[in-house]
N, CA, C and O atoms as a MOPAC input file, in Angstrom:
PM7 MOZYME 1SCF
protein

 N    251.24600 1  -114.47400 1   115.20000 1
 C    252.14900 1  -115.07900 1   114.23400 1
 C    253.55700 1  -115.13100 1   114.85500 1
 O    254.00800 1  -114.20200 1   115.52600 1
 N    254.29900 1  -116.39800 1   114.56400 1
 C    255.54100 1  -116.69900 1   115.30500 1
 C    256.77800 1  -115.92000 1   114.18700 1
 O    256.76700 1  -116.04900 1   112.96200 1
 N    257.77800 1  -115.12300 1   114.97500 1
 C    258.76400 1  -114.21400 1   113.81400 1
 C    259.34600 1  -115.23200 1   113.08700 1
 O    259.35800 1  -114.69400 1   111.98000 1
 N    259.81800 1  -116.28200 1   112.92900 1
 C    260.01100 1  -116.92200 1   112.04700 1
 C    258.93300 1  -116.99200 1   110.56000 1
 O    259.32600 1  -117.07200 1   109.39600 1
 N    257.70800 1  -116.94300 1   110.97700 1
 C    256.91300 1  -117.29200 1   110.25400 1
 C    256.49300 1  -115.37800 1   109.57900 1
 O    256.23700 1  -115.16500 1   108.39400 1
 N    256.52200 1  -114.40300 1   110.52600 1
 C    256.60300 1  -113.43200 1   109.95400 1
 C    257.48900 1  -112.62300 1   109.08500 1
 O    257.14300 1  -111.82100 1   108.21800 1
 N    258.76600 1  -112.98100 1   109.47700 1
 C    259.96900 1  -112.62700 1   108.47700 1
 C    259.80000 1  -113.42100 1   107.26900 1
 O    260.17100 1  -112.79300 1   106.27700 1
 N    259.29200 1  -114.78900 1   106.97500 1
 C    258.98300 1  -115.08200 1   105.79700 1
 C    258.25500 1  -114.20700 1   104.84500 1
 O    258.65700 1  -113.67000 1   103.81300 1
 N    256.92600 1  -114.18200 1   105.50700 1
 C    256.56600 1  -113.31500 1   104.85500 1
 C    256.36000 1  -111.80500 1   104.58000 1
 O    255.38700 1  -111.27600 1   104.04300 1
 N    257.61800 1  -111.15600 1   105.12000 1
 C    257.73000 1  -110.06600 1   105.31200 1
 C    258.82000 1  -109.61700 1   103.89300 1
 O    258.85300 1  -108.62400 1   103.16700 1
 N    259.84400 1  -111.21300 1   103.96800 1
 C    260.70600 1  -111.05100 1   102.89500 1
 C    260.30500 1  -111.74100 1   101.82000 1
 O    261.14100 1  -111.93400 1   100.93800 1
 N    259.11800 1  -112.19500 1   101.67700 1
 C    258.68700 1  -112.79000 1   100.47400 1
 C    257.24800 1  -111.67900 1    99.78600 1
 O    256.67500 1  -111.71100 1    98.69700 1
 N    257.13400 1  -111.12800 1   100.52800 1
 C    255.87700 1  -110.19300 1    99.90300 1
 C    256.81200 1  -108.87700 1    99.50200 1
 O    256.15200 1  -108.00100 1    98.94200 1
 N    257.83900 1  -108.65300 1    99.63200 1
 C    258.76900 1  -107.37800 1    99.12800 1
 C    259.12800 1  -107.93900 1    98.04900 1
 O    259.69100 1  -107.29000 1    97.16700 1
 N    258.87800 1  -109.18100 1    97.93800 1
 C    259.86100 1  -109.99600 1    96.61900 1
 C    258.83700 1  -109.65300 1    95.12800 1
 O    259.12300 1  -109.04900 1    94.09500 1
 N    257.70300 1  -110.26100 1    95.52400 1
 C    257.01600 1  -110.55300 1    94.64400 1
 C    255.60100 1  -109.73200 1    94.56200 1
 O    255.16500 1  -108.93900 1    95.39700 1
 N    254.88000 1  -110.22500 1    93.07200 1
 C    254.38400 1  -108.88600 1    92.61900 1
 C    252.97800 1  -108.92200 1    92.90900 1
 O    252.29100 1  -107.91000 1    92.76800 1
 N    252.37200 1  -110.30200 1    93.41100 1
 C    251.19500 1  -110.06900 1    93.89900 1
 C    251.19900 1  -111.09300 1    95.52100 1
 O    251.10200 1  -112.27400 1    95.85700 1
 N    251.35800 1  -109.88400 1    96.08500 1
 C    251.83600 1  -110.14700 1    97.52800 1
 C    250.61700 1  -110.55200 1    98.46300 1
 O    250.75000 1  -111.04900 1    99.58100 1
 N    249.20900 1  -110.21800 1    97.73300 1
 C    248.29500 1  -110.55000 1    98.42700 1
 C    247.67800 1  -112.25000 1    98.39800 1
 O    246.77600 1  -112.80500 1    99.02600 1
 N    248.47500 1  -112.63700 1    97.53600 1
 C    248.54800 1  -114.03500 1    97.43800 1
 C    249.19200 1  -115.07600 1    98.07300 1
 O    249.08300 1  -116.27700 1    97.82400 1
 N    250.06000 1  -114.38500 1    99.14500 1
 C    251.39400 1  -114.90800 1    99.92800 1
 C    250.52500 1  -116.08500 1   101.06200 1
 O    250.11900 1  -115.58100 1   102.10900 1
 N    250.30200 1  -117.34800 1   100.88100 1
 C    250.06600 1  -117.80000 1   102.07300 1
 C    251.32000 1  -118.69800 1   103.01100 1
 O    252.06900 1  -119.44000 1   102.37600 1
 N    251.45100 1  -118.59600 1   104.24700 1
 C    252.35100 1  -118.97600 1   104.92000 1
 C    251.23500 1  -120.14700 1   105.81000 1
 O    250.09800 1  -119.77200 1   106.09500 1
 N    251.60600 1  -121.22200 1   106.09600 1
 C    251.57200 1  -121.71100 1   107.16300 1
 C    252.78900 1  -122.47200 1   107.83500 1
 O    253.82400 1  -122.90100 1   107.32500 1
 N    252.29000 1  -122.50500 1   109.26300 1
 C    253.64700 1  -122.95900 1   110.42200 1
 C    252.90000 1  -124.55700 1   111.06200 1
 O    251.82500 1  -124.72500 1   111.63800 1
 N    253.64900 1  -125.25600 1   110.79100 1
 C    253.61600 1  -127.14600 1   111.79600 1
 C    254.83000 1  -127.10500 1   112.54900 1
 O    255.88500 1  -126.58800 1   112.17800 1
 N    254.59200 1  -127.72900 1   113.70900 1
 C    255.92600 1  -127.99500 1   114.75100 1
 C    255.16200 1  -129.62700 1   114.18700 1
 O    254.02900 1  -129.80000 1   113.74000 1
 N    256.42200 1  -130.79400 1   114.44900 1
 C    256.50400 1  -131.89700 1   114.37700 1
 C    258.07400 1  -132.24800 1   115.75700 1
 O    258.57800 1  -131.47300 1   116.57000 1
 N    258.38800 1  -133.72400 1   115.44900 1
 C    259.69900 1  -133.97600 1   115.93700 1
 C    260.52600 1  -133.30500 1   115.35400 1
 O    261.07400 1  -132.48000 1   116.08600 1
 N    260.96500 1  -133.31500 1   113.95600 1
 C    261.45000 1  -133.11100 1   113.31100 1
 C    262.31700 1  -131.37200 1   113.63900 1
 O    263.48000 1  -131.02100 1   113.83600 1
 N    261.03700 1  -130.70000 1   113.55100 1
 C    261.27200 1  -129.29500 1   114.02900 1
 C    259.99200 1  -128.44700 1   113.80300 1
 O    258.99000 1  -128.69100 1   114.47500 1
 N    259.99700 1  -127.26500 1   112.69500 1
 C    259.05200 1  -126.25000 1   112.80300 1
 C    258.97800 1  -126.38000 1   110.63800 1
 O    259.94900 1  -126.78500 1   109.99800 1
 N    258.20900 1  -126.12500 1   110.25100 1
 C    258.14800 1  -126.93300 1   108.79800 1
 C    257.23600 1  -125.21400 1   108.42400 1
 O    256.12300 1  -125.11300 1   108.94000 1
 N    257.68500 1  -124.13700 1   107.67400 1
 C    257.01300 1  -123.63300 1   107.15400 1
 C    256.40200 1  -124.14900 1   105.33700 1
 O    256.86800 1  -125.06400 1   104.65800 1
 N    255.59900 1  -123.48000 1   105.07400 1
 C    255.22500 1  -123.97500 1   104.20300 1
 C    254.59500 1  -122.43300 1   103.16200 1
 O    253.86600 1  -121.64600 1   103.76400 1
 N    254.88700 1  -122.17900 1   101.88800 1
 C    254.59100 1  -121.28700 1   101.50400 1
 C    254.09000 1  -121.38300 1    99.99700 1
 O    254.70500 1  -122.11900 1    99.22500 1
 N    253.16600 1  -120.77400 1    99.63100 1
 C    252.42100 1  -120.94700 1    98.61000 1
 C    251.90800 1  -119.19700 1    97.75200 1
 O    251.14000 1  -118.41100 1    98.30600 1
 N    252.35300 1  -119.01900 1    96.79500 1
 C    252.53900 1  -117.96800 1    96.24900 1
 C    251.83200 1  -117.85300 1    94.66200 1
 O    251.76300 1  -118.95100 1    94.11000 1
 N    251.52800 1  -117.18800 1    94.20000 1
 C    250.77000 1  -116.55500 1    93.55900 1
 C    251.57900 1  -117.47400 1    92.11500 1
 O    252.79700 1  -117.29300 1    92.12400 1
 N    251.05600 1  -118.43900 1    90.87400 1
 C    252.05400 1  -119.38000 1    89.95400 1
 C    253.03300 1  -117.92400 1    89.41100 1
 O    254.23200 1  -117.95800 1    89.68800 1
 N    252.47900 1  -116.67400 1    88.64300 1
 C    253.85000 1  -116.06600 1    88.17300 1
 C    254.60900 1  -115.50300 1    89.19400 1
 O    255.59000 1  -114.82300 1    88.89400 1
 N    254.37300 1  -115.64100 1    90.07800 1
 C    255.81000 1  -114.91200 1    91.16700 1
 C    256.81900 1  -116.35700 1    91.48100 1
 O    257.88500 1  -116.20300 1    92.07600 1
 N    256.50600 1  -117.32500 1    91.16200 1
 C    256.89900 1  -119.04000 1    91.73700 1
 C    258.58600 1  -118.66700 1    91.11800 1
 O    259.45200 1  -119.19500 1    91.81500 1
 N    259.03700 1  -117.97000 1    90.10900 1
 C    259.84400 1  -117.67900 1    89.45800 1
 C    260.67100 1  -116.81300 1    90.44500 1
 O    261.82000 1  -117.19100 1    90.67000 1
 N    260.28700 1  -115.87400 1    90.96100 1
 C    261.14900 1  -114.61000 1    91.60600 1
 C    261.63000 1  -115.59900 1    93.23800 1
 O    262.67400 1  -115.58900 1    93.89100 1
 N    260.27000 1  -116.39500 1    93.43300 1
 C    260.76600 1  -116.80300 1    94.87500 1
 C    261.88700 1  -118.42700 1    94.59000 1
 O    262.57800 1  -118.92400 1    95.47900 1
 N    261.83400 1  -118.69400 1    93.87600 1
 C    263.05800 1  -119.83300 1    93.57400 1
 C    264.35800 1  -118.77500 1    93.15500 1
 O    265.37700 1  -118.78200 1    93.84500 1
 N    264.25600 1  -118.07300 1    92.23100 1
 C    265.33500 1  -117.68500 1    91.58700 1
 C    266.51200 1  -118.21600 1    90.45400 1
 O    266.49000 1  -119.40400 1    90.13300 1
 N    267.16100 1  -117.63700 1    90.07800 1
 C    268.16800 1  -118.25200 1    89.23100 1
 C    269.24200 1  -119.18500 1    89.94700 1
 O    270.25000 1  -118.79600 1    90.53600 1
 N    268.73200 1  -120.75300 1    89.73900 1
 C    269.45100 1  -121.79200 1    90.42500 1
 C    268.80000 1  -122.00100 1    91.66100 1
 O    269.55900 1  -122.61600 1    92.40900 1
 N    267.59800 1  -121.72200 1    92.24700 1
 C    267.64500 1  -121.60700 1    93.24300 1
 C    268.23100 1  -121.00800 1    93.98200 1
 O    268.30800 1  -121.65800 1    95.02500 1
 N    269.06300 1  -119.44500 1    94.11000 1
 C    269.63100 1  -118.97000 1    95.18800 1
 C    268.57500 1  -118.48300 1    96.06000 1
 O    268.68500 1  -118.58600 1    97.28200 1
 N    267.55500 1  -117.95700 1    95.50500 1
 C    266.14000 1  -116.98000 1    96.51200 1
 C    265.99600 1  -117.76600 1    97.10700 1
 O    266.37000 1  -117.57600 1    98.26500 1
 N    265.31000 1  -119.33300 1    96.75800 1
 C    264.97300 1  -120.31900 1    97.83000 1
 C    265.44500 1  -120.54300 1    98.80700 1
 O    264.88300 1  -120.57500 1    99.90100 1
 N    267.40000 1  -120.87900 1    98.38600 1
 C    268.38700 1  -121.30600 1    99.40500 1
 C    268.31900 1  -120.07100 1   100.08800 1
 O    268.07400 1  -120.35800 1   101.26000 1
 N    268.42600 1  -118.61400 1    99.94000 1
 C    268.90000 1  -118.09800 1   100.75900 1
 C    267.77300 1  -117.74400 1   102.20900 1
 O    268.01000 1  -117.54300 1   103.40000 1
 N    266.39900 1  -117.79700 1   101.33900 1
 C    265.17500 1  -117.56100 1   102.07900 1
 C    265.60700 1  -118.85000 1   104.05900 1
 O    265.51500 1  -118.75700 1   105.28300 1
 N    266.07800 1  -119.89200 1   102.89800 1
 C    266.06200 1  -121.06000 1   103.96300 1
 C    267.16200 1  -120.73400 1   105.22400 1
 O    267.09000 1  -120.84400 1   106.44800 1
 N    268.10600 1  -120.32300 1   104.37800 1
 C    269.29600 1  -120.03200 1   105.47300 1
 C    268.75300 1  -118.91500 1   106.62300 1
 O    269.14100 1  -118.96000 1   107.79100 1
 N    267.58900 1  -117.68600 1   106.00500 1
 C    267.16500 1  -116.82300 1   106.94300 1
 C    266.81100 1  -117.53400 1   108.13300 1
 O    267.18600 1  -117.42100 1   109.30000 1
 N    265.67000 1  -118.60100 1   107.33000 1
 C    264.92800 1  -119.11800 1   108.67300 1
 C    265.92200 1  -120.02900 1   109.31100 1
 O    265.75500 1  -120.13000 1   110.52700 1
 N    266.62300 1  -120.51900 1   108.96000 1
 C    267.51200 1  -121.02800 1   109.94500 1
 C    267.98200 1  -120.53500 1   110.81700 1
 O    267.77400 1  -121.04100 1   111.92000 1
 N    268.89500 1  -119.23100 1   110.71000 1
 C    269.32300 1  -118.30400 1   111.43500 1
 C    268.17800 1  -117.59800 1   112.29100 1
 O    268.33800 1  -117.29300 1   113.47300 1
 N    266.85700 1  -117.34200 1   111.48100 1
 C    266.11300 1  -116.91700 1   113.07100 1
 C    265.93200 1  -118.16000 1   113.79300 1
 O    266.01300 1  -117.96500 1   115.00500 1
 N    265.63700 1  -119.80400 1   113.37100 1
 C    265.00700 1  -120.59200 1   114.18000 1
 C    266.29400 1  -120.75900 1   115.09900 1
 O    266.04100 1  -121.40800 1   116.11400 1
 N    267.81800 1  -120.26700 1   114.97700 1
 C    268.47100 1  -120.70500 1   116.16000 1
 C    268.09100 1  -119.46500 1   117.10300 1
 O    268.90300 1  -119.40200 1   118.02600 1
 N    267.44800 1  -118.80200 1   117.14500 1
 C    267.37600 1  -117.79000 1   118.28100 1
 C    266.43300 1  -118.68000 1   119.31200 1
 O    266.79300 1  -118.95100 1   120.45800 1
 N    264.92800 1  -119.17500 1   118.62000 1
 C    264.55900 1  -119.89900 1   119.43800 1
 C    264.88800 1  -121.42600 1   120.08100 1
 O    264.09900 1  -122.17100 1   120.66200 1
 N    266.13000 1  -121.61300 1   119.82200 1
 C    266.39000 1  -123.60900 1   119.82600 1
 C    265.90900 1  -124.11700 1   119.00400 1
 O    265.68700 1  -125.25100 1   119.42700 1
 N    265.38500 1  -123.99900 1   117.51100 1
 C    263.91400 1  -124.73000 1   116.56400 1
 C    265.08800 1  -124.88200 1   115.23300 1
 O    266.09400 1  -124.23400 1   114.94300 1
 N    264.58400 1  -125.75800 1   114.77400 1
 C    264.79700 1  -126.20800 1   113.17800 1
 C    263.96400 1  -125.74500 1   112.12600 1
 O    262.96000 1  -126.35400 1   111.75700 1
 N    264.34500 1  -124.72500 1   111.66100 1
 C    263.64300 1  -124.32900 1   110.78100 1
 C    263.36500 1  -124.68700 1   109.43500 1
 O    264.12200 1  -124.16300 1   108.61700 1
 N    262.26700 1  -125.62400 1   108.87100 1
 C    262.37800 1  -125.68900 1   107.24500 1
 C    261.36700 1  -125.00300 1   106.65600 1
 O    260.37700 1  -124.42400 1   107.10500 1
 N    261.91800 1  -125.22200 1   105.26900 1
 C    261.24100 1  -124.04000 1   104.12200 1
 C    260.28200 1  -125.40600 1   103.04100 1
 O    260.74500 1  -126.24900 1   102.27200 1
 N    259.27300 1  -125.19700 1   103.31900 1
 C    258.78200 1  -126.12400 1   101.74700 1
 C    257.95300 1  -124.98000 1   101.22800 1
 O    257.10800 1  -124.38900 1   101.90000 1
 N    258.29100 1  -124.69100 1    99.85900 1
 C    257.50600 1  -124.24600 1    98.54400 1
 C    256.88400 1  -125.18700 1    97.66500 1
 O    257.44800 1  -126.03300 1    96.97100 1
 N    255.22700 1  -124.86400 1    97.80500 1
 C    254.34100 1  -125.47600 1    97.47000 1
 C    254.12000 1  -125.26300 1    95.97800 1
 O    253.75600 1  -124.14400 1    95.61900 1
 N    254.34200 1  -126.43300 1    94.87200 1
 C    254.24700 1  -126.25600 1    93.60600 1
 C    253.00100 1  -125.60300 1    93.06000 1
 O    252.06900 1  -126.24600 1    93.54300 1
 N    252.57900 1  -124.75300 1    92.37900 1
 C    251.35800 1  -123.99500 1    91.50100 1
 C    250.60300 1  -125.48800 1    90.67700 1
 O    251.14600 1  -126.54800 1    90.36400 1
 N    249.32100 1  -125.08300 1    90.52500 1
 C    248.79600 1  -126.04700 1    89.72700 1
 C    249.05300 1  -125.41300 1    88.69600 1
 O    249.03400 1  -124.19800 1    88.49600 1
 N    249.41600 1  -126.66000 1    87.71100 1
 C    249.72100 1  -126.35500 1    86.55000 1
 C    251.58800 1  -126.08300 1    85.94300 1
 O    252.18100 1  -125.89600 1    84.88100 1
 N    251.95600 1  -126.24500 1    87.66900 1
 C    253.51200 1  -125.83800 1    87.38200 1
 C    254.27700 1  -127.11200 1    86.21000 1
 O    253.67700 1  -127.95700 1    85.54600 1
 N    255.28800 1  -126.93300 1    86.26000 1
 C    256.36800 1  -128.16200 1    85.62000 1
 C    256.29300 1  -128.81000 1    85.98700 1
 O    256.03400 1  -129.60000 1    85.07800 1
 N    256.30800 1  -129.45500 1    87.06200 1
 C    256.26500 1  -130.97700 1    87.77100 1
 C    255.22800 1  -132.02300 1    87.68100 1
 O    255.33400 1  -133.20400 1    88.01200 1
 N    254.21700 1  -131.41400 1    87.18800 1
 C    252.73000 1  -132.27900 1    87.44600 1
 C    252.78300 1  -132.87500 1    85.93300 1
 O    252.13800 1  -133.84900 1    85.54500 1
 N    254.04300 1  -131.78200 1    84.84900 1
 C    254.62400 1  -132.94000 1    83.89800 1
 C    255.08600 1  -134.00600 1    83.90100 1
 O    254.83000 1  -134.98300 1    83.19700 1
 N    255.74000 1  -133.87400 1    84.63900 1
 C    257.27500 1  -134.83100 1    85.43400 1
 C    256.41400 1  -136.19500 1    85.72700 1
 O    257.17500 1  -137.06100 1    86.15800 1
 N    255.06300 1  -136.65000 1    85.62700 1
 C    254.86700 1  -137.85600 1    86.41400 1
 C    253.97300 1  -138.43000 1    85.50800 1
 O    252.98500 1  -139.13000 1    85.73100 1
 N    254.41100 1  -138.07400 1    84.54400 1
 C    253.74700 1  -139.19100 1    83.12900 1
 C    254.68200 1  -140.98900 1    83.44800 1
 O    255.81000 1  -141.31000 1    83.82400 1
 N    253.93000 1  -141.43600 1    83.20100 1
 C    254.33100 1  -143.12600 1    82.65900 1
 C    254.77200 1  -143.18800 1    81.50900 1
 O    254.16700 1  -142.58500 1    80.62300 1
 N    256.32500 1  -144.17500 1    81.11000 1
 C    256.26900 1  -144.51300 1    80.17700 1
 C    255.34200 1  -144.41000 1    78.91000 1
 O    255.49700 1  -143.68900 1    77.92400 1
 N    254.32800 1  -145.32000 1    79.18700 1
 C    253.17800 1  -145.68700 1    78.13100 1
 C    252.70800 1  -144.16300 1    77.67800 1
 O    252.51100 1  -143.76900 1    76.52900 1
 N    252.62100 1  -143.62800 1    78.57200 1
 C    251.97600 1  -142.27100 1    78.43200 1
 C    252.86300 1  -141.07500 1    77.18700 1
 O    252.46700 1  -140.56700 1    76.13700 1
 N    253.83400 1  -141.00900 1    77.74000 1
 C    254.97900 1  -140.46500 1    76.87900 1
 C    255.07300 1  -141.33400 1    75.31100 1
 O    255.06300 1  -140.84000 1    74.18400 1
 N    255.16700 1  -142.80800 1    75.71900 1
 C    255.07900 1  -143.16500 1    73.92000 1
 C    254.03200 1  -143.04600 1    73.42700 1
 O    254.29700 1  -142.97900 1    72.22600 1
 N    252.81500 1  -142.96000 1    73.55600 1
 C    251.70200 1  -142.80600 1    72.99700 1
 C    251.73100 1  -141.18500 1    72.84800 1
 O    251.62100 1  -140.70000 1    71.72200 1
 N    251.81900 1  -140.69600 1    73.51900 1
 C    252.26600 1  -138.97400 1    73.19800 1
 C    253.21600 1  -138.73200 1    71.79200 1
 O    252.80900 1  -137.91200 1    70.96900 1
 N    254.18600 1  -139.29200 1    71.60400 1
 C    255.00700 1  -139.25800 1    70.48200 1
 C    254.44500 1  -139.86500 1    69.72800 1
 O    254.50300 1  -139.38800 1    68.59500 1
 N    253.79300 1  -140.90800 1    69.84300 1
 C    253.25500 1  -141.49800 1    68.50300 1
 C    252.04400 1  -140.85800 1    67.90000 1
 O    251.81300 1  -140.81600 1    66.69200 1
 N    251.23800 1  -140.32700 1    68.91400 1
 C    249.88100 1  -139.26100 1    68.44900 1
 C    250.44800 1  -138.23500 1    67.10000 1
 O    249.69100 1  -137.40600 1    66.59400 1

């Protein structure tokens, strides 16, 4: 495992409450090095935080380790099924027929 990818989850399984759920994976692209993390739906709360600071600050870590190696480090958090968002993509039609039910 590359330390970028281990300090993630080194500081995300201290975070949260079912740590055995923590999956990390690592892609290099052009772009840079793209972690990707997927966490247990009630911990989705502790690892965003209020406003997003946990997220932002998680990101700034990996930034700061990916300049040790020359790499660009990003953070994507993978939405829970069932989270808020999979609200978010109703249609029109869908929503008025919802109110009118």
């Amino acid at each position: 495992m590359e330390p970028d990818q281990a300090l993630l989850e080194y500081a995300v399984k201290a975070v949260v409450d079912h740590p055995e759920s923590v999956v990390t994976t690592r892609t290099i692209d052009q772009m840079g090095v793209l972690l990707t993390l997927t966490v247990h739906p009630e911990d989705m709360g502790k690892i965003i935080g209020k406003s997003g600071k946990t997220a932002e600050a998680l990101r700034i870590l990996l930034r700061v380790a990916g300049m040790k190696g020359n790499a660009r480090v990003n953070l994507k958090i993978n939405e829970p099924v069932g989270g808020k968002r999979e609200h978010e993509n109703k249609t029109v039609d869908q929503v008025v027929d919802e109110l009118n039910a």
